[in-house]
C-alpha positions as CSV (number, residue, x, y, z in Angstrom):
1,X,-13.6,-13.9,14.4
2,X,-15.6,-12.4,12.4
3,X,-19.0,-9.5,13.2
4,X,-22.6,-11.4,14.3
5,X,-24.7,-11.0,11.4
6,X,-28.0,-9.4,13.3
7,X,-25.4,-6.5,14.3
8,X,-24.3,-6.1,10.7
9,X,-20.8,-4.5,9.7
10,X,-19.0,-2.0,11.3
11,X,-18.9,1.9,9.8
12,X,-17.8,4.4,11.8
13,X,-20.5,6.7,12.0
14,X,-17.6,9.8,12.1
15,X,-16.4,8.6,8.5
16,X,-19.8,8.4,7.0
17,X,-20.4,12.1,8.0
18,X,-16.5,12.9,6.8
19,X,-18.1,11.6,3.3
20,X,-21.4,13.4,3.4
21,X,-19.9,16.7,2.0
22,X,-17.7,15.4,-0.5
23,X,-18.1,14.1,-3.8
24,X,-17.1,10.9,-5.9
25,X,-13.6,11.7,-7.5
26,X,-12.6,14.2,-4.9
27,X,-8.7,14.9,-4.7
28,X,-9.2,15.4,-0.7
29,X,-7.5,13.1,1.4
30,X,-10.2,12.0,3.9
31,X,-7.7,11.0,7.1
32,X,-9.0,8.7,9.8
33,X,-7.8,6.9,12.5
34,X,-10.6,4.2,12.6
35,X,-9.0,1.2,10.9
36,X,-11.6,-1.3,12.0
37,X,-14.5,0.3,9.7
38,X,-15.9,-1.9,7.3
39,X,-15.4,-0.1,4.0
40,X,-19.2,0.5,3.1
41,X,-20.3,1.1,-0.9
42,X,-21.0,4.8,0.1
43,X,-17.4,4.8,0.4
44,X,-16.7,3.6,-3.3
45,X,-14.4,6.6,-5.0
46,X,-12.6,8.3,-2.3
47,X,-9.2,8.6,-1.0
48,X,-9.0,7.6,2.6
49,X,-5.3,8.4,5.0
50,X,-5.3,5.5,7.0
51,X,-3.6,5.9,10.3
52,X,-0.9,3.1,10.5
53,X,0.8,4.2,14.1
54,X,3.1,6.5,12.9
55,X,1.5,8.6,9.8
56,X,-1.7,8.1,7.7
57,X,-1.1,6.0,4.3
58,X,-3.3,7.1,1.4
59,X,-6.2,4.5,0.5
60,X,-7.9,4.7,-3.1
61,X,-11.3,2.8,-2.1
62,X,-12.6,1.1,-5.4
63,X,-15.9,-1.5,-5.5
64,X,-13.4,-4.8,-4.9
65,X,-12.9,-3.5,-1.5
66,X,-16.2,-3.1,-0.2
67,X,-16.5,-5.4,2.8
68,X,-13.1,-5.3,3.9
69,X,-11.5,-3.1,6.7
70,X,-9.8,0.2,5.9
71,X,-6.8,-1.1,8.1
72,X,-6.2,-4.3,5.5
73,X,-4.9,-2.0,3.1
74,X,-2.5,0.3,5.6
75,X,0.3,-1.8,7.1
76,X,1.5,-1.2,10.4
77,X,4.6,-3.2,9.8
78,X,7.5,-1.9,7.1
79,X,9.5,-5.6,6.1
80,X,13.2,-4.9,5.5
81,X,14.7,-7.9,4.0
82,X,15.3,-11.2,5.1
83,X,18.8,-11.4,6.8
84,X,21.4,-13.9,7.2
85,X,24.7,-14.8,5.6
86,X,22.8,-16.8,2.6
87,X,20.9,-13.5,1.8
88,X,24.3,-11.5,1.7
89,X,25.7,-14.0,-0.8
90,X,23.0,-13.9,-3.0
91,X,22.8,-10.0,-2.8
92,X,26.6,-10.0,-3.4
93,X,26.5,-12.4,-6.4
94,X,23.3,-10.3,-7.7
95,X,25.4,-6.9,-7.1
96,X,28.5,-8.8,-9.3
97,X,26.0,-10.0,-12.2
98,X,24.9,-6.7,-12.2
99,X,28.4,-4.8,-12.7
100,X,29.3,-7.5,-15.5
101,X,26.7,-6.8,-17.5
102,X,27.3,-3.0,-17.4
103,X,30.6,-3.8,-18.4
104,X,30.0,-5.8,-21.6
105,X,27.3,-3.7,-22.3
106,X,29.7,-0.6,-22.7
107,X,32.0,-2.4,-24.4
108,X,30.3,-3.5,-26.9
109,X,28.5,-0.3,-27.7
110,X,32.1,1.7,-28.2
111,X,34.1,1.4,-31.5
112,X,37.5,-0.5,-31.3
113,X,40.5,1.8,-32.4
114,X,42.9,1.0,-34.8
């Protein structure tokens, strides 16, 4: 659901003064833990460490972001891999192709002996 229009977006008044400082371009990693803030065109050119729950993931802001929330682009959730015993034949057969092509490819690139 998204914000009522008369309120306007959401910036996190402590991240605005975080930015006041700084300039455009700055190596600084700017770490917050305020994932709901609406990234604001102020915002445009700086690095942001996103709090995820467990550490802060670095967040280059450029202009195709503005209106979206800095927590879009730092996932809470790290996906593994699909499991199952399909998924470990077709890793297996993967592996397999793998290790044959190593193999012809050495072959063919040393000289027979006579």
């Amino acid at each position: 659901m998204s914000r009522s229009l008369k309120k306007g977006p959401y910036v996190d008044p402590r991240v605005l003064k975080k930015i006041e400082g700084k300039q455009v371009g700055d190596k600084t990693v700017i770490k917050t833990w305020s994932r709901a803030c609406t990234i604001a065109p102020e915002m445009v050119g700086f690095t942001f460490g996103v709090h995820n729950g467990r550490d802060f993931l670095s967040v280059y802001v450029t202009e195709e972001m503005v209106g979206h929330k800095l927590g879009e682009f730092s996932p809470t959730r790290k996906f593994q891999r699909h499991g199952g015993k399909i998924q470990k034949e077709m890793e297996s057969a993967a592996k397999q192709r793998e290790l044959d092509a190593s193999k012809a490819a050495k072959s063919a690139s040393t000289p027979k002996k006579k």
